[in-house]
C-alpha positions as CSV (number, residue, x, y, z in Angstrom):
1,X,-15.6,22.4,12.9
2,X,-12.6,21.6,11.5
3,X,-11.0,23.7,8.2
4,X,-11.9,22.1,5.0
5,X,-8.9,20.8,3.6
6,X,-7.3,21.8,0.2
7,X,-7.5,19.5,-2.6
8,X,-4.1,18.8,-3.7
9,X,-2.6,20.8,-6.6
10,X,-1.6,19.2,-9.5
11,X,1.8,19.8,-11.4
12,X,3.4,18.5,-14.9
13,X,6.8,17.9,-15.4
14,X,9.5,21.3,-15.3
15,X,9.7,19.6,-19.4
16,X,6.5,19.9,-20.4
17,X,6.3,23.3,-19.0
18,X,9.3,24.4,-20.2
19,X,8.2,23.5,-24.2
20,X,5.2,24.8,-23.5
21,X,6.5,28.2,-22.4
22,X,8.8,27.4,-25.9
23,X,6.1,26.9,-27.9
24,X,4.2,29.5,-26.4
25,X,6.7,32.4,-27.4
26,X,7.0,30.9,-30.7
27,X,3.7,31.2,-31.7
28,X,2.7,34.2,-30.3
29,X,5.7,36.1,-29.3
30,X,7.9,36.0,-32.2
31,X,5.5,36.9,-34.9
32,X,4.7,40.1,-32.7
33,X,8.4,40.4,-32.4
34,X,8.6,40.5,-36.3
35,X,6.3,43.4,-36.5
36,X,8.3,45.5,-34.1
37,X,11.4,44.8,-35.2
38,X,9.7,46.0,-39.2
39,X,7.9,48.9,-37.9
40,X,10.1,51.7,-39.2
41,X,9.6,53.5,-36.0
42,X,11.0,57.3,-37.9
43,X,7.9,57.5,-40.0
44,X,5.3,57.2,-36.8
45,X,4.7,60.9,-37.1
46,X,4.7,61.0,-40.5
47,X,2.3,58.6,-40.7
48,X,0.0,59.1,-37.9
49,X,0.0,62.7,-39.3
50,X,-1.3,61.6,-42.6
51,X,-4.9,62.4,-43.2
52,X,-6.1,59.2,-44.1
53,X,-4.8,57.7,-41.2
54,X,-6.7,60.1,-39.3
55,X,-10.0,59.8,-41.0
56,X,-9.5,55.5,-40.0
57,X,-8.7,55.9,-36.4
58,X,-11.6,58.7,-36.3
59,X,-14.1,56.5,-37.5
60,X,-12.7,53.3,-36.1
61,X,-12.8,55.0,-32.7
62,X,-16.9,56.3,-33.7
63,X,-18.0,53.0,-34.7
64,X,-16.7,51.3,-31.9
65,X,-17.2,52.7,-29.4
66,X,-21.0,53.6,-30.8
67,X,-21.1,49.6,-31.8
68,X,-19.7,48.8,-27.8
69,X,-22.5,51.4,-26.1
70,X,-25.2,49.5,-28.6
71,X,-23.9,46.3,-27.5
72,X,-24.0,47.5,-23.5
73,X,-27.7,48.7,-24.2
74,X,-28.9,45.4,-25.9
75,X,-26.8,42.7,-23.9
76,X,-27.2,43.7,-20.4
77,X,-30.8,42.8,-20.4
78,X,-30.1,39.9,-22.5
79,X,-27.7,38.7,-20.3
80,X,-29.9,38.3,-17.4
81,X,-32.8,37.3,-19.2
82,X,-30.1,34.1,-20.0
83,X,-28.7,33.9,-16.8
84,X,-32.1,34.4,-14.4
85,X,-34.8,32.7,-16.4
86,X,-36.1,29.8,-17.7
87,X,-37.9,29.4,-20.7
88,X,-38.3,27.3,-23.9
89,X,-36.0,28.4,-26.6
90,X,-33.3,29.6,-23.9
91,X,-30.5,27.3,-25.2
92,X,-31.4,28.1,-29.1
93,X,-31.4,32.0,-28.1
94,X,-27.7,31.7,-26.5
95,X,-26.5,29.4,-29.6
96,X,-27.9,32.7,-32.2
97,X,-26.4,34.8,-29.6
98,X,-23.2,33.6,-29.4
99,X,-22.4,32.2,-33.2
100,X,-20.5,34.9,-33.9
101,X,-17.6,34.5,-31.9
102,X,-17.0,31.1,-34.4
103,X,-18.7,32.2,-37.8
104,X,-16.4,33.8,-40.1
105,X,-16.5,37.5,-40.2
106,X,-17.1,37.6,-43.9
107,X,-20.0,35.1,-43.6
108,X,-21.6,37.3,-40.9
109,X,-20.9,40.4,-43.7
110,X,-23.3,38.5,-46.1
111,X,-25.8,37.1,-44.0
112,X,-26.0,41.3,-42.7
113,X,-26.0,41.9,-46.4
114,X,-28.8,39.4,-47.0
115,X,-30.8,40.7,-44.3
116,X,-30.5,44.3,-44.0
117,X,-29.6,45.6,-48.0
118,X,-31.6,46.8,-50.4
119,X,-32.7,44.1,-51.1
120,X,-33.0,41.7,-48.0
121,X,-34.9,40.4,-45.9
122,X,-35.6,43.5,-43.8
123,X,-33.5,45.9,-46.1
124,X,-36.0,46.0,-48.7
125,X,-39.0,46.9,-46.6
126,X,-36.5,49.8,-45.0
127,X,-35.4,50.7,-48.9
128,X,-39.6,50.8,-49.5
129,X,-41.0,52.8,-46.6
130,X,-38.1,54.8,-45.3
131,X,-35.8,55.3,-47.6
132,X,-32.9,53.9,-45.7
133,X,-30.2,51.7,-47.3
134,X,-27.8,50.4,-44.3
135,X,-24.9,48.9,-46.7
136,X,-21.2,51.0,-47.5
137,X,-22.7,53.1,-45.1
138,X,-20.9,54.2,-41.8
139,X,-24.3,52.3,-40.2
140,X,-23.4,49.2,-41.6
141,X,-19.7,49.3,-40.4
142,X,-21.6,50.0,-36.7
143,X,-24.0,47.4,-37.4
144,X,-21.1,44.8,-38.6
145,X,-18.9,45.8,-35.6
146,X,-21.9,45.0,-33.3
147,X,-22.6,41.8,-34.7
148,X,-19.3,40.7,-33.9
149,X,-18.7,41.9,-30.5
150,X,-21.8,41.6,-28.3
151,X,-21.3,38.1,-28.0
152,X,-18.0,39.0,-26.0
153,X,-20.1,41.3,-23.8
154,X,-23.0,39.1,-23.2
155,X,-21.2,36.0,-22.2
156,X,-19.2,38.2,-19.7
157,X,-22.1,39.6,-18.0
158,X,-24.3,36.4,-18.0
159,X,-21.1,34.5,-16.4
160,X,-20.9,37.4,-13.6
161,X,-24.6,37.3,-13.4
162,X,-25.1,33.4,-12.9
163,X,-22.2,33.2,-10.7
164,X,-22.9,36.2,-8.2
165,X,-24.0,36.2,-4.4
166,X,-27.7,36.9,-4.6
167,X,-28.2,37.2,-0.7
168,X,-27.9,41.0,-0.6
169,X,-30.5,41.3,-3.3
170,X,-32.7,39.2,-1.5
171,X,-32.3,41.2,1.2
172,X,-32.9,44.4,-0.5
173,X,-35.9,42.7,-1.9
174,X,-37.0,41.6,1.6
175,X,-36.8,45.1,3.0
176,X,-39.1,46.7,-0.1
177,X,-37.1,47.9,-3.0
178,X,-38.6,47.4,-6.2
179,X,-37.1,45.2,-8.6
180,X,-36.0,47.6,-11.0
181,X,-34.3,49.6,-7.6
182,X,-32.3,45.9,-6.6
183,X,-31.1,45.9,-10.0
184,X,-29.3,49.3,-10.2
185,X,-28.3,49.5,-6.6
186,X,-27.3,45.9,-5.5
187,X,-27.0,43.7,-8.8
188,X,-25.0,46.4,-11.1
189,X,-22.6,47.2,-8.5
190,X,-21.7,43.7,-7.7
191,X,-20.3,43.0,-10.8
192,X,-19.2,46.4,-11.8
193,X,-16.1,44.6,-12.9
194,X,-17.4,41.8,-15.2
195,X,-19.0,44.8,-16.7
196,X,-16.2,47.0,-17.4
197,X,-14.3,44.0,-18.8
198,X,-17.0,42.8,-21.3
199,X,-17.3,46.7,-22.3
200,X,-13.6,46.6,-23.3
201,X,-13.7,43.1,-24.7
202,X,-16.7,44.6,-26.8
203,X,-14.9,47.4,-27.7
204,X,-11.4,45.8,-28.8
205,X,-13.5,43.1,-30.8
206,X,-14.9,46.5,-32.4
207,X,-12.4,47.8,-32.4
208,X,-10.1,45.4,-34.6
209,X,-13.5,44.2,-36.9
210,X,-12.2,43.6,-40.6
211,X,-14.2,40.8,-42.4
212,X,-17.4,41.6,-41.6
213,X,-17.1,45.5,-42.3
214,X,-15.5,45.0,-45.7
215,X,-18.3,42.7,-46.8
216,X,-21.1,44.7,-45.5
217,X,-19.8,48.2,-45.2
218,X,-17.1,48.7,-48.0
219,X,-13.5,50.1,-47.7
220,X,-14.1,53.8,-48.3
221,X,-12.2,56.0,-46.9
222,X,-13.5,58.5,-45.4
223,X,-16.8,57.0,-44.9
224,X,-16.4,53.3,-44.3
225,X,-12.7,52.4,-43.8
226,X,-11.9,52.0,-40.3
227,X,-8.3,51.2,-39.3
228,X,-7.8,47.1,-39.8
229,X,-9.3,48.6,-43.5
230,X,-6.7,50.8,-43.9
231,X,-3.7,48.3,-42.4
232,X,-5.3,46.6,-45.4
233,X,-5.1,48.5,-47.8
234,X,-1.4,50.1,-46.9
235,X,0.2,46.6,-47.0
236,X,-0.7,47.0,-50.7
237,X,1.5,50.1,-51.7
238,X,2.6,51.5,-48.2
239,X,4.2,48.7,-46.0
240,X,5.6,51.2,-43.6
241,X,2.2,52.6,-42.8
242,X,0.9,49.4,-42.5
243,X,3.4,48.5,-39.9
244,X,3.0,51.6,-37.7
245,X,-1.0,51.5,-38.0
246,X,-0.7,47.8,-36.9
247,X,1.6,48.6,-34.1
248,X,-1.1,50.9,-33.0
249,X,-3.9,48.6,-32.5
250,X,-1.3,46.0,-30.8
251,X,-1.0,48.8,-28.5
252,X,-4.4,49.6,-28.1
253,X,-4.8,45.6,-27.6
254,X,-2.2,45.0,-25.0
255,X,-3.6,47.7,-23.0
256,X,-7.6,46.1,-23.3
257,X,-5.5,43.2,-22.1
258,X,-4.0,44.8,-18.6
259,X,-6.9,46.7,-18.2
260,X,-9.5,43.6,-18.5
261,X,-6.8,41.6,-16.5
262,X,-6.7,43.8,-13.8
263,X,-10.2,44.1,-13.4
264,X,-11.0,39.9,-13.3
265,X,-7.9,39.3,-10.7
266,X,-9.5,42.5,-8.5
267,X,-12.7,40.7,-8.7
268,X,-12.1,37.1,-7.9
269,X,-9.4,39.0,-4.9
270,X,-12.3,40.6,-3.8
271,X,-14.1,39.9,-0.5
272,X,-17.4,38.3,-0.6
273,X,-19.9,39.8,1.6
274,X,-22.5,38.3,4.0
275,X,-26.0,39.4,4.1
């Protein structure tokens, strides 16, 4: 059998490439630029050091990272259900599923308002029997963070899970192992990757939540102000804070970035195995 032959690749003109490059570093390069070259980089202990900025990246690491193992628990199952099976409603699940990746953060704030305060849909029954009122809570900055970032982990994991080699499941199958068994052992491990880069897609979305958390969950510090809250709230009345707490999550981002990069080029590198 003769090798299958390469489809051609196509190019664009050493122009167009060189004003999109251009254009590229304008948009996104030189506003980052900006920030650096503002960030009075003398004050980063002083302001890292300051209380308040440690109560925002304590609770902005809490609720994220609580809001990114929620949305592991909760998408992974929804993720195959979307990506193995068919049934009616599938298409107007993954629309609900993934509308907050367009809908403005503060519109999902009030629609979480509407539905879980004191006097929502479901809040009010919660207020009634239980006693439990979710808004300027740390619950509701959880609950707003989730909201926002599952739809980065679902989409991940449904992608690697529609996309994958099923032949060593089969065989697993084949040879006895319960389905639950094939899941853990063959289907988790083959994309081990896709998962760890919606986790810190999850988490970064989480991570850097404003809208939504200021509309549902208040800025209090202490209790509901999580670090985009307190950039925020700095820029007010203390610029240089603001500066080196948004330096920080550019940081935090850039590495997200590399990590998550790393991870999706080690995957597709990969080697795909025959049953």
């Amino acid at each position: 059998m003769s090798p299958r032959r390469r489809a051609p690749v196509a190019t664009i003109p050493t122009g167009v490439a060189a004003i999109a490059i251009a254009a590229s570093l304008l948009l996104f390069g030189l506003p980052l630029l900006g920030l650096v070259w503002r960030t009075p980089w003398s004050d980063i202990g002083t302001v890292l050091g300051d209380e308040a900025s440690r109560d925002a990246l304590r609770l902005s690491l809490v609720c994220s990272l609580t809001a990114t193992a929620v949305s592991i628990v909760l998408g992974l199952p929804l993720a195959w259900l979307l990506a193995q099976r068919r049934f009616p409603g599938r298409s107007a699940l993954r629309a609900i599923t993934t509308l907050p990746l367009v809908l403005p953060p503060v519109v999902g704030g009030l629609a979480l308002f509407f539905a879980f305060g004191r006097r929502g849909l479901v809040g009010q029954w919660l207020d009634r029997w239980f006693d439990i009122q979710l808004p300027f809570t740390v619950w509701a900055a959880i609950l707003a963070e989730t909201f926002v970032a599952m739809p980065f982990f679902v989409l991940t994991v449904e992608g690697a899970l529609r996309n994958r080699d099923g032949r060593a499941e089969a065989a697993a199958a084949t040879l006895g192992a319960r389905p639950l068994r094939v899941f853990t052992r063959v289907t988790l491990p083959a994309i081990r990757g896709s998962l760890y880069a919606g986790a810190a897609l999850t988490w970064a979305r989480a991570l850097g939540e404003f809208g939504a958390t200021i509309t549902f969950a208040g800025n209090f510090p202490g209790r509901t102000q999580t670090l985009p809250l307190a950039i925020y709230l700095a820029f007010q009345g203390n610029q240089p804070a603001a500066l080196v707490l948004s330096v920080l999550m550019v940081v935090v981002s850039v590495v997200v970035i590399v990590v998550v990069g790393g991870r999706v080029l080690a995957r597709r590198s990969s080697p795909v195995g025959v049953a």
